[in-house]
Structure formats: C-alpha cells, structure tokens
C-alpha positions in Angstrom: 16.2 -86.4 -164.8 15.7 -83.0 -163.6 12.2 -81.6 -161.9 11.7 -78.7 -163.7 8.3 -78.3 -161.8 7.4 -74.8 -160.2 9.0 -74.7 -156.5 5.7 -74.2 -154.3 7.2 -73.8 -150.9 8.6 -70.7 -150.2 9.7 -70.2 -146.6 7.9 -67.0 -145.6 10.8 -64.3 -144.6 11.5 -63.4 -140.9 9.9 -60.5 -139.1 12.1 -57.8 -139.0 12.8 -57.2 -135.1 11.5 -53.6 -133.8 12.9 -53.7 -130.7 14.7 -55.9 -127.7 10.8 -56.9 -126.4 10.5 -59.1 -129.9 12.4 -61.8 -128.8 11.4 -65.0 -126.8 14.0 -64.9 -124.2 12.6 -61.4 -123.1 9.4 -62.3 -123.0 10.3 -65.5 -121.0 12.8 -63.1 -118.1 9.7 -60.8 -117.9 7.1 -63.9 -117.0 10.1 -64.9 -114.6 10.7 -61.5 -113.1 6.6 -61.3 -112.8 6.6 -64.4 -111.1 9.6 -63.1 -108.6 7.9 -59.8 -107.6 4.3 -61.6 -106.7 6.4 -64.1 -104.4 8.6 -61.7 -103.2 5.3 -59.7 -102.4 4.7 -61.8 -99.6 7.6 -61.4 -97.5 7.9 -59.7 -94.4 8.3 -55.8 -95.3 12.2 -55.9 -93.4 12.9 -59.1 -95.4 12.3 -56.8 -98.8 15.4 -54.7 -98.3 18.8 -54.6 -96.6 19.2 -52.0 -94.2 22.9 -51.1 -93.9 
C-alpha cells in the first residue's frame, strides 16, 4: 500500500554563501592563525624575523 500522507519534513534549504569567511574551515585557520600570533608574541623580538 502506498502512504499517501502529507510529507512533513522538509529539509530546510542551505544558506546561500556570501563570501570565503562563511565557511567552517575559515573560521577554524583564523582561531589557528590567532592562536599562532599570541604564541609567537612571546618570542624574543630577533627570533620574530630573519635578518638576511
């Protein structure tokens, strides 16, 4: 027999993306890159940059 019943769950339709900054992974590198500059922070100032 066939459910001719009303379907009642509709998957609600995906966010259009605005820009790169929507998606997870981006928002995950910027926690990491935050997390990189406040360690990096502490080292010694000739330890921050090569000198050639």
């Amino acid at each position: 027999m066939i459910d001719a019943s009303p379907i009642t769950h509709y998957r609600s339709p995906p966010q259009k993306m605005k820009t790169h900054k929507d998606l997870d992974v981006w928002k995950e590198a910027m926690t990491l890159v935050k997390g990189i500059y406040k360690l990096t922070a502490e080292f010694p100032k000739e330890e921050k940059c090569c000198s050639v």
